[in-house]
NUVEXMAR-588308 format. One record per residue (C-alpha): residue in three letters; x, y, z. Coordinates in pm, whole numbers, padded with zeros to 5 digits, always signed. Example, Ala and Ser with C-alpha at 12.3 -4.5 7.8 and 13.67 -1.06 7.14 Angstrom:
! NUVEXMAR-588308
ALA+01230-00450+00780SER+01367-00106+00714
//
This chain:
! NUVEXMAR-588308
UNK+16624+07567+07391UNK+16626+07885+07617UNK+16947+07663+07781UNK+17173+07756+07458UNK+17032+08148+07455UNK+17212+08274+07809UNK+17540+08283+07940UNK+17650+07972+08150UNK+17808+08078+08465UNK+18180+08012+08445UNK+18237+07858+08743UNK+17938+07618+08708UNK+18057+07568+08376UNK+18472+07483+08468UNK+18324+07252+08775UNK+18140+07093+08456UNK+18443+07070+08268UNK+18644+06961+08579UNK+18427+06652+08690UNK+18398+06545+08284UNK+18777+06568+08316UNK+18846+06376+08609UNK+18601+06073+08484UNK+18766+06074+08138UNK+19125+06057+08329UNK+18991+05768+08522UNK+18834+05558+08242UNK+19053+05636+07950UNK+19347+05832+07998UNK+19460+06207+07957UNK+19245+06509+07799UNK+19489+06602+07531UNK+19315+06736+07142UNK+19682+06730+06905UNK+19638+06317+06911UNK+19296+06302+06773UNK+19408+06520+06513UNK+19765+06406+06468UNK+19541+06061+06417UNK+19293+06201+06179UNK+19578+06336+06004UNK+19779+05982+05954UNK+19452+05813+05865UNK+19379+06125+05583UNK+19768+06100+05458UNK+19718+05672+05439UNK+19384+05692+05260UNK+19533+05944+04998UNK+19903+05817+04951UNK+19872+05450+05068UNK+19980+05209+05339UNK+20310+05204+05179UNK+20403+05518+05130UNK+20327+05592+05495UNK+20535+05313+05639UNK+20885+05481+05487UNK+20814+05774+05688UNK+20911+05705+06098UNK+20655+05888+06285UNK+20419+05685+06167UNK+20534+05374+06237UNK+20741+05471+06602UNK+20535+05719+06734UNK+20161+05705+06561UNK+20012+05387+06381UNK+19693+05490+06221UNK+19427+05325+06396UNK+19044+05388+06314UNK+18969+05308+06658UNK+19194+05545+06870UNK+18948+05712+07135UNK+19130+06074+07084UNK+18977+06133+06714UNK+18598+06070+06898UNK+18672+06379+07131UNK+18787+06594+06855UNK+18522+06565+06644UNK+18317+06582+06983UNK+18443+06906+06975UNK+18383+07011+06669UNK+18021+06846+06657UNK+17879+07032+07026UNK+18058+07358+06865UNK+17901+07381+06606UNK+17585+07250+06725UNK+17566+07463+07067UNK+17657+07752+06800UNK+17350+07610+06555UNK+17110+07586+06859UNK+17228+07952+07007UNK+17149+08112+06622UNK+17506+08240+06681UNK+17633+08035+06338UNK+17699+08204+06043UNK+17994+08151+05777UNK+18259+08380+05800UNK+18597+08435+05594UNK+18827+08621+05611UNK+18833+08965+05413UNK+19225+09062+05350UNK+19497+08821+05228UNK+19690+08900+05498UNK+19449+08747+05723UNK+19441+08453+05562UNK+19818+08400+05545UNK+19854+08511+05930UNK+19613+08217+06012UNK+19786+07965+05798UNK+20111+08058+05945UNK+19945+08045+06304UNK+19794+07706+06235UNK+20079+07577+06084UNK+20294+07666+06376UNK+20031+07519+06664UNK+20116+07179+06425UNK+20467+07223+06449UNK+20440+07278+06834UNK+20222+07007+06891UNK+20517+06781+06731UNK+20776+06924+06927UNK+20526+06904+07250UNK+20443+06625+07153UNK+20115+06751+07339UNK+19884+06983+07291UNK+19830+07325+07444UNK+19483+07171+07641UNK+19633+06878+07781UNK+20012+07083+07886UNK+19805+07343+08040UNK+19532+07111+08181UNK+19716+06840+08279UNK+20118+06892+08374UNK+20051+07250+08555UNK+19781+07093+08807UNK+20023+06793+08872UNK+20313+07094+08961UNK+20511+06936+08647UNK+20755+07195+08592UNK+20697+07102+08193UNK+20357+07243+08214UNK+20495+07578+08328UNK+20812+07576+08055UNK+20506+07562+07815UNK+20284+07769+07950UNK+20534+08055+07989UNK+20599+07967+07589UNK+20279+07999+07486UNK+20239+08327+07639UNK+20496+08470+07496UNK+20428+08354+07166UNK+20102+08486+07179UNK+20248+08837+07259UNK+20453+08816+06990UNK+20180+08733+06812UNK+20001+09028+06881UNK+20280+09276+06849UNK+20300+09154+06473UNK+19902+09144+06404UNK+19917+09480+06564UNK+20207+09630+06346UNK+20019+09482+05994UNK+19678+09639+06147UNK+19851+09987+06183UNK+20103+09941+05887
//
């Protein structure tokens, strides 16, 4: 287990990432995390409020059919399973929460607008970054110029609560 106590070197680890990437491309399809979710999500909303219910609504029938076997949930909870076990194996995991209530309502908000953005996307942050900027897609760099700028903004208001 010494492996999971040091530092990976981050080239060794993004030439990893970037041949995992390429053979994942090849045999399934694009890297991209919001359709795993967006999936897990449909499945969640059909097992609590029904078939039924779930057909009135569009998205679900145009865009997303829930589907047990769509490959994209497998590499999100890949992804939360090697987190939290590489975090397990490092004894770097321990519970944490956080302490003020305005914490907890800046993360909600944050969470709830990486959701929205996702829709609107309709990718995800990994695979616009990841996949249309390498291919010179000029989408990939409308995005990534959003999302740093959103995350300044971000900052500039976490920053004014912190000092206010």
């Amino acid at each position: 287990m010494e492996f999971f106590k040091k530092t990976l070197d981050p080239v060794v680890a993004l030439a990893a990432i970037a041949v995992l990437d390429i053979f994942l491309f090849v045999s399934l399809g694009a890297w991209t995390v919001g359709g795993g979710e967006t999936m897990m999500t449909g499945l969640a909303a059909q097992a609590v409020l029904g078939a039924e219910t779930l057909q009135r609504l569009p998205f679900w029938q145009l865009v997303f059919q829930p589907d047990p076997a769509y490959w994209k949930i497998y590499i999100s909870l890949g992804m939360l399973c090697g987190g939290f076990l590489g975090a397990v194996l490092s004894k770097e995991f321990r519970w944490r929460a956080p302490r003020r209530l305005t914490d907890w309502a800046l993360i909600t908000v944050g969470g709830l607008l990486m959701g929205i953005g996702i829709r609107l996307a309709f990718v995800c942050n990994v695979s616009t970054f990841f996949g249309l900027t390498p291919e010179m897609n000029l989408g990939g760099y409308l995005s990534i110029t959003g999302i740093v700028a959103g995350a300044w903004v971000g900052s500039m208001i976490y920053k004014r609560i912190l000092e206010g």
